[in-house]
N, C-alpha and C positions, 0 to 999 in steps of 0.2 A: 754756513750762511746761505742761504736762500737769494733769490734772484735780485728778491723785491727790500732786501732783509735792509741793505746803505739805504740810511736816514740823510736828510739833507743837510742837517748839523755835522755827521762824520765826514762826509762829500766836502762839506766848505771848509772843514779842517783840514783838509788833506790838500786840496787842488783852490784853484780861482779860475771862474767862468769870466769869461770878456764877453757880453751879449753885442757886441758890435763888430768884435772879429770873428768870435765862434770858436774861440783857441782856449784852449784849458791849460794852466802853469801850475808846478808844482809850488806849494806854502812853505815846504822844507827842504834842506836837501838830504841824497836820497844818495847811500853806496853809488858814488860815480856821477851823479848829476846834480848838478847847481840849485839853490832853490831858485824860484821864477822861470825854472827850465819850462818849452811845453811837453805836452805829455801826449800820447799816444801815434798808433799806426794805422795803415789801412788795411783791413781785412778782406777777404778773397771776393766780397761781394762789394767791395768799393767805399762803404764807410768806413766810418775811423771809430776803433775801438781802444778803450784806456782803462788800465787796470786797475783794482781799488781792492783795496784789501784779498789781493790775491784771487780775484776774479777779473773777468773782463768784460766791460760793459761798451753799450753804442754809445758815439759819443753826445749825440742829438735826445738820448733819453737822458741821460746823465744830463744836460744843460735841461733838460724840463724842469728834472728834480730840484735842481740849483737853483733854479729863480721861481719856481712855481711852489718849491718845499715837497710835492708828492708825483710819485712816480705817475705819469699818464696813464689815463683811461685803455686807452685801444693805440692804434698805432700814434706815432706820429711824422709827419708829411715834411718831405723836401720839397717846397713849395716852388724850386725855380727847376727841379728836378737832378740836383747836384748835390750827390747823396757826402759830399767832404764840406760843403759850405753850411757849416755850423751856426749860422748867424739868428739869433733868435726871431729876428722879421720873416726870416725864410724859415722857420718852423709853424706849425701847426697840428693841435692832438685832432686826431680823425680816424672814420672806421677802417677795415681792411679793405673794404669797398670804395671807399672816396678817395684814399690812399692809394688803391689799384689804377682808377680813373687818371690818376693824375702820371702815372708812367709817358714816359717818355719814347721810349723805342722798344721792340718786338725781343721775347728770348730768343735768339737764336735757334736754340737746340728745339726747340718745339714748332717755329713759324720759317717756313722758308720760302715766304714769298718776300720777309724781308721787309712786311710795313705789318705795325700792328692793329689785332682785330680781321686780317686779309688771310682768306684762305685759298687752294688753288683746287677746282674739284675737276677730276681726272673723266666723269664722264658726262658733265655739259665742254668741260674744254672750255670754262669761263671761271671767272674773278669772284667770291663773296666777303660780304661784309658780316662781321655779328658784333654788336654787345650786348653786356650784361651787366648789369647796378642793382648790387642787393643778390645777386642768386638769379634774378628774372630779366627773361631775354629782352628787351629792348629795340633790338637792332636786327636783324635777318635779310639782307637784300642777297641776292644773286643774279648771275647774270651780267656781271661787268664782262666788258672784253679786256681790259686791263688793271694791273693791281695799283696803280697808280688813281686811278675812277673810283675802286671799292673804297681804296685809302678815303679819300675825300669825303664817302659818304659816312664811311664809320666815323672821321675825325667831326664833320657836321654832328651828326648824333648825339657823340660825346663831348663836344661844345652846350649842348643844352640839357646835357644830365649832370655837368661839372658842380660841387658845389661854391657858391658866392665866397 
């Protein structure tokens, strides 16, 4: 079975969406767990994934299919940035780019000044800003003395590229 292959009819046979909590319960019970149990965990990247016919799926795409009947377009967005609050107000289908925009805080492992968008260049010995919407730069300041400054200007920026 294929990614996309769970119809929203076999989803509502199996599980119940709460679009007010964001919590998925089992319809039947299941080797070891109650029916109306809830169902899934969080996965290494912080959302909560729940299995369905022997796959595992996100749980925010699974609640799209549930109340919308088809799997989403492009991504879709933790609107308050709290990739476990499942609550369908806090959902939204949008692209990889709008979805990016709406991040919250910096990867670690790639940004180490610690604020995202903030870079640190080793020969002005100053602070820059970049974004990017769509592939196309937007954003390029340099010359802060602090990443705290750059920060401000990238967050202004990306306050006026956000979508409504």
């Amino acid at each position: 079975m294929a990614a996309n292959d769970l119809t929203a009819a076999r989803l509502r046979e199996l599980l119940h969406y709460d679009p007010e909590t964001g919590i998925f319960t089992r319809r039947g019970g299941v080797k070891g767990f109650g029916a109306e149990s809830p169902v899934g965990g969080p996965d290494t990247y912080g959302y909560t994934r729940i299995g369905v016919d022997r796959r595992r799926y996100r749980a925010h795409r699974l609640a799209w299919l549930y109340v919308y009947g088809r799997w989403p377009i492009g991504d879709i967005d933790h609107i308050n940035g709290d990739r476990t609050c499942n609550v369908l107000s806090n959902l939204r289908e949008c692209t990889r780019s709008d979805n990016l925009l709406n991040r919250r805080s910096p990867t670690p492992r790639i940004n180490k000044s610690g604020y995202l968008g903030v870079s640190w260049c080793k020969i002005t010995r100053s602070y820059s800003a970049e974004l990017k919407v769509n592939g196309v730069r937007v954003l390029r300041q340099r010359g802060f003395r602090t990443a705290e400054a750059a920060s401000a200007a990238y967050w202004e920026a990306k306050k006026s590229h956000m979508p409504s």
